[in-house]
Every structure is written in C-alpha cells, then in structure tokens.
C-alpha positions as CSV (number, residue, x, y, z in Angstrom):
1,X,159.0,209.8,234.5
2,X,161.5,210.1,231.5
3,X,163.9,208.1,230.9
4,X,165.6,207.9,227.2
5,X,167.8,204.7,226.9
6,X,170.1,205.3,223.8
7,X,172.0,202.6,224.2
8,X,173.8,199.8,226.7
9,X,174.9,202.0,229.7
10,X,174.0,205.7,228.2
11,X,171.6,208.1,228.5
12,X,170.4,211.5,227.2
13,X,170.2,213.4,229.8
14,X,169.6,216.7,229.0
15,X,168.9,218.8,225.8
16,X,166.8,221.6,224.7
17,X,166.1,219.9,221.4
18,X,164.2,217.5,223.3
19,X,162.6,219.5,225.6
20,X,164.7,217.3,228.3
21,X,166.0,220.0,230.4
22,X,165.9,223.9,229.6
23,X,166.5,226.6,226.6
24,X,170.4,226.9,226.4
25,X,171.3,223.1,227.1
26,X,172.8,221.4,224.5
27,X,172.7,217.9,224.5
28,X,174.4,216.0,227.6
29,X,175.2,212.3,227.3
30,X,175.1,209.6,230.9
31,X,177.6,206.9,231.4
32,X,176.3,204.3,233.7
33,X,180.2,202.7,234.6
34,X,178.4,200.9,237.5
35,X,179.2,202.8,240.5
36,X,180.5,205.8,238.7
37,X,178.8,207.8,236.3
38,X,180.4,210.8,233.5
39,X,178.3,213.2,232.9
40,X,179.4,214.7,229.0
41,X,178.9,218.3,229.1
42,X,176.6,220.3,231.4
43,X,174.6,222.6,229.1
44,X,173.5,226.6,229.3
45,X,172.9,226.4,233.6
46,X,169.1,226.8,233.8
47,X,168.5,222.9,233.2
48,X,170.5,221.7,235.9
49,X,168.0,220.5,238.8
50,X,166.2,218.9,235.5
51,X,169.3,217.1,234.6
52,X,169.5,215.9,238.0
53,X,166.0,215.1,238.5
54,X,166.3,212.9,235.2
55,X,169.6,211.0,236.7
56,X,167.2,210.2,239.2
57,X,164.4,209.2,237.6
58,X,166.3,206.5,235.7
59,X,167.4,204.9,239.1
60,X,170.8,206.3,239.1
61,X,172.1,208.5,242.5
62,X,173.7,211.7,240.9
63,X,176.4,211.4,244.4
64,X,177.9,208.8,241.7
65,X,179.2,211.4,239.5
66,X,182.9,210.7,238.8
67,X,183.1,213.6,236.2
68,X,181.8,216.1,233.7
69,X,183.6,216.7,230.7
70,X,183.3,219.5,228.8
71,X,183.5,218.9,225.1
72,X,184.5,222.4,224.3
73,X,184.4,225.8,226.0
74,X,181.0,227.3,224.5
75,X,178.6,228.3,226.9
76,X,176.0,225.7,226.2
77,X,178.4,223.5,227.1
78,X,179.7,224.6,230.2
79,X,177.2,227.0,232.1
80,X,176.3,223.7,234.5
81,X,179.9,223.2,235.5
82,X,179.5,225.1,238.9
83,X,176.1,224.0,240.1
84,X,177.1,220.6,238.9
85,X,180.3,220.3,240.7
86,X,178.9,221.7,243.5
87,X,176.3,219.5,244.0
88,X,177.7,216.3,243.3
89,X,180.9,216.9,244.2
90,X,182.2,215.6,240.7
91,X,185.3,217.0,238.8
92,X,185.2,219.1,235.9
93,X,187.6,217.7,232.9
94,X,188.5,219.9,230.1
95,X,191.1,220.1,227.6
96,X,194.0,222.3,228.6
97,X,194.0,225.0,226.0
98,X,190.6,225.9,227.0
99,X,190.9,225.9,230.9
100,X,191.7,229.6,231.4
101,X,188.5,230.1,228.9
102,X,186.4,228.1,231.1
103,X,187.4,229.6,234.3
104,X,187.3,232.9,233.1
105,X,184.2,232.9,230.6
106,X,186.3,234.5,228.3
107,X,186.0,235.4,224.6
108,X,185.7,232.0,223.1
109,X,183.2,231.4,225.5
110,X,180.6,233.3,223.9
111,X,179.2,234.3,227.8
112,X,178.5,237.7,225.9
113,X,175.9,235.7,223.6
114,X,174.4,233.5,226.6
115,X,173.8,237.0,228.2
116,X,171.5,238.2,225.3
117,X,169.8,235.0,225.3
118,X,168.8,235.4,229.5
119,X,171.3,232.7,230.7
120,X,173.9,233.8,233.4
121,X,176.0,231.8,235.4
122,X,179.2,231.1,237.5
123,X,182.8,229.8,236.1
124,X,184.2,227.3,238.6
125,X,188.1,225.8,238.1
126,X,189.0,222.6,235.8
127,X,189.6,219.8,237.7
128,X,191.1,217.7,235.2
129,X,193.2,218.9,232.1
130,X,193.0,216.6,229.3
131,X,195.5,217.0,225.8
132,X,193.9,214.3,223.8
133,X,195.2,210.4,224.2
134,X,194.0,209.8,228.2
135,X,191.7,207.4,229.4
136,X,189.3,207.4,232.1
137,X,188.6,204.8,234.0
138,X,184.6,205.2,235.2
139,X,183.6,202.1,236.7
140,X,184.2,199.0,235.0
141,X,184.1,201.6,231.5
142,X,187.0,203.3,230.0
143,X,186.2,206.6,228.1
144,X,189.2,207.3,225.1
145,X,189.7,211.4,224.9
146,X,190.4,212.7,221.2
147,X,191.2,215.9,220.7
148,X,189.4,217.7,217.6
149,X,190.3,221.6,217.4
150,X,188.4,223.4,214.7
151,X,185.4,224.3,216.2
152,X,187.5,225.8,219.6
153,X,191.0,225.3,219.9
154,X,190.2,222.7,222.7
155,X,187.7,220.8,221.7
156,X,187.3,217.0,222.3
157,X,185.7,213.9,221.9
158,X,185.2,211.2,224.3
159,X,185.5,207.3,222.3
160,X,183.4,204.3,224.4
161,X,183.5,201.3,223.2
162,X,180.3,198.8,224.4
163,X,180.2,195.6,223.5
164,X,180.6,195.0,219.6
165,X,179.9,198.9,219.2
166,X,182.1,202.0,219.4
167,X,180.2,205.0,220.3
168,X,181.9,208.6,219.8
169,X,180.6,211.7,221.6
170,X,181.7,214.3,219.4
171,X,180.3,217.5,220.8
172,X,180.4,220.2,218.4
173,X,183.0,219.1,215.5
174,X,180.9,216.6,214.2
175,X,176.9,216.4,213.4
176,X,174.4,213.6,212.2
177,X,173.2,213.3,208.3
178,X,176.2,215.4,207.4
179,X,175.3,218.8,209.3
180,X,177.2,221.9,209.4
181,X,177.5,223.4,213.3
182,X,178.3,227.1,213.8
183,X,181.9,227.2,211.7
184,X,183.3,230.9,212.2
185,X,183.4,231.8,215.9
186,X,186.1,232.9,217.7
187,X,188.9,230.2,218.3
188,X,187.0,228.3,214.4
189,X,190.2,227.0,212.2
190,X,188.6,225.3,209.1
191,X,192.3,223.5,208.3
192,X,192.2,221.9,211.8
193,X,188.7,221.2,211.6
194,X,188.8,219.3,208.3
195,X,191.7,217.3,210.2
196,X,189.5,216.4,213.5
197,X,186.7,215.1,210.7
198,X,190.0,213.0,209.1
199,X,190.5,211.6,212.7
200,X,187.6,210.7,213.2
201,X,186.6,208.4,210.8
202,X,189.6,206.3,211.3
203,X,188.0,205.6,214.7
204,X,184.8,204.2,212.7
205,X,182.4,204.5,215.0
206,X,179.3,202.8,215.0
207,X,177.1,205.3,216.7
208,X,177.6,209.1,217.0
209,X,176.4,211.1,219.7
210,X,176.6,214.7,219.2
211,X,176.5,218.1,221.1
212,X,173.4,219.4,219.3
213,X,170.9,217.7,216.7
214,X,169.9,214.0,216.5
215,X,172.0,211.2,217.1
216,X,173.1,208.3,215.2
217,X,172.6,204.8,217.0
218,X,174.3,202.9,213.6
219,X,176.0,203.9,210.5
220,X,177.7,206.8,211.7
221,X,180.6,206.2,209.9
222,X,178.2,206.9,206.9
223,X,177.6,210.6,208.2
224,X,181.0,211.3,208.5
225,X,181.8,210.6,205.4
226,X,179.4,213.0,204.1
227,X,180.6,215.7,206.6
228,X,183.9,215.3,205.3
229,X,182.8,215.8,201.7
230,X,180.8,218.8,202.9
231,X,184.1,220.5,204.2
232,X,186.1,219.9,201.7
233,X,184.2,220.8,198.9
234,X,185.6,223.1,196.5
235,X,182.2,225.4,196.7
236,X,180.2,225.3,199.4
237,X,177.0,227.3,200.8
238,X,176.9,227.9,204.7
239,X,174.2,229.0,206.7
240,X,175.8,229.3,210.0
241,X,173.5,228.3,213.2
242,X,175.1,228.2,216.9
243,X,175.4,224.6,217.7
C-alpha cells in the first residue's frame, strides 16, 4: 500500500517521477477538506485507475471528489479529466482562456506530442471557469486561485494555507532548486512569465508543490528567488525539457 503524506491534509497522488501512477502523469497533488477532496491536475490518462487506487489506499473514498483543477492546458495535465469526471462525478475547473483548448485538445495542448509518446484520450467540458482571484471552498479548506500566464496563457496556481504554512501548487510556472520547465511552446510569453515568478513570491510560501520535479516542504521562498534570477538574467543557457 502507498501512501505519501507530504504534509497536513495533502497527498501526492500520482506522478511518473515517482513511479506513483503511469508514464505521461505529471505530478497530481490530494486535498483532504474533510468530506470533500480537490484533486490538482489529472495527468497523461493512462494512470488514472492507479490514481484512484492510491485515493483509496490512503483511506479516502474517491466519490468525495469535489473537483479537479487543471493547472494549465498541457496534456500531462489534463488527459485524466474525462475518466476522472466520469467516475467520480467531480467537476473539472480551469481557467477561462484555456477552456476551448481543453475541450478541443487544441494546439496549446500539445495532444499531437502525447500521440507520439502512445497516450490518447478523450476531451470532456470545463465545469468551472476560473480568472484568477476565486476561492474554493472544499470542506472546512479554502484553495486561493492565482493566475500565472507564461508558460500557457491560462495557467494557474492554487494558494492553501494550513496551519502556520502556506503551501502553493504552482504547476508548470514555477520548479524546485530554481529549475527551468519547457519555456518556448505554443501559448510561452517570457514577459508574462517573469511576472507570474514576481507574483509569486509576494505570496511567500512556505512549501512549493509543483507540476513536475521534487517538491519543496520549507524554504520555497528561497527557490523562487533563484528562479527569478534565472529568468531575468541578462545571459542565460536553456536546455529546454517538457515539464
């Protein structure tokens, strides 16, 4: 049985990094609200029953699923969405300039990509638009939305605050120990993304939780700040990896 604890109330859940659920996952993030659970993203497709299994395993009844949020529109992001919904009956939240994206598996997608690496799945609709600002009530837990463009135009971050900690689930726009995702997709904007990193560390969050990579349970605030000198450096070398 696997259970990985990462803090008060949240889980990893999934992840290829981790050999937690299949190739093509990225990694998705549990919040236990008591009663209601958010699911942050929903990986490549092909790890789903996994995902599920693990909910159970850790004693939790994936019926409970108030929502999945989708952090951006990339397929290792979304390519659960369907199977998810459908099986939990959850909603799917996104933010609004990426719905038609989502439901279409359009360009910014990358679905063309996922195809050449064997994964294949169904759009379904988003549920619940965000535009950065909302809060979700799940359970006795309120999740903050922040919207981030740079990576995709709609990308987002979901703020929790636990106890004497503020965790950030930052998805794609922001990595541990300073890491550079993959910067020059369709839909990338370095300008905006420079911003998002800006944003972000006026939230100064004590734990970071990202979309792909290892995860940060203190001194995130640190790895920001060396993300942020990372992307505004006058000269910089990128090796660009999907992520």
């Amino acid at each position: 049985m696997y259970c990985l604890k990462l803090a008060d109330r949240i889980y990893l859940i999934g992840g290829m990094a981790y050999g937690y659920s299949a190739q093509g996952d990225c990694n998705m993030y549990l919040i236990d609200g008591g009663g209601e659970l958010a699911l942050i993203d929903t990986g490549g497709g092909d790890g789903v029953s996994r995902v599920l299994s693990n909910i159970r395993n850790m004693g939790l009844d994936p019926s409970s699923l108030k929502v999945a949020i989708d952090t951006h529109c990339h397929y290792d992001h979304i390519g659960g969405n369907k199977e998810i919904k459908e099986l939990t009956g959850c909603e799917i939240a996104a933010h609004v300039a990426e719905k038609e994206e989502i439901e279409t598996l359009g360009e910014l997608s990358l679905y063309e990509m996922a195809g050449d690496r064997g994964l294949s799945f169904e759009p379904t609709n988003v549920d619940i638009l965000l535009d950065g600002g909302e809060r979700l009530s799940i359970g006795d837990l309120e999740l903050e939305i922040i919207h981030n463009p740079g990576h995709t135009p709609g990308g987002i971050s979901i703020k929790l605050k636990g106890g004497d900690a503020t965790n950030l689930f930052s998805g794609d726009i922001a990595s541990a120990q300073g890491n550079l995702n993959f910067i020059n997709g369709p839909g990338f904007d370095l300008p905006e993304w420079k911003l998002s990193i800006k944003k972000l560390l006026e939230l100064k969050p004590d734990r970071l939780f990202p979309g792909h990579g290892t995860f940060l349970l203190s001194g995130a605030v640190d790895d920001l700040i060396l993300l942020d000198q990372k992307m505004n450096a006058p000269w910089i070398n990128i090796v660009t990896s999907v992520g």
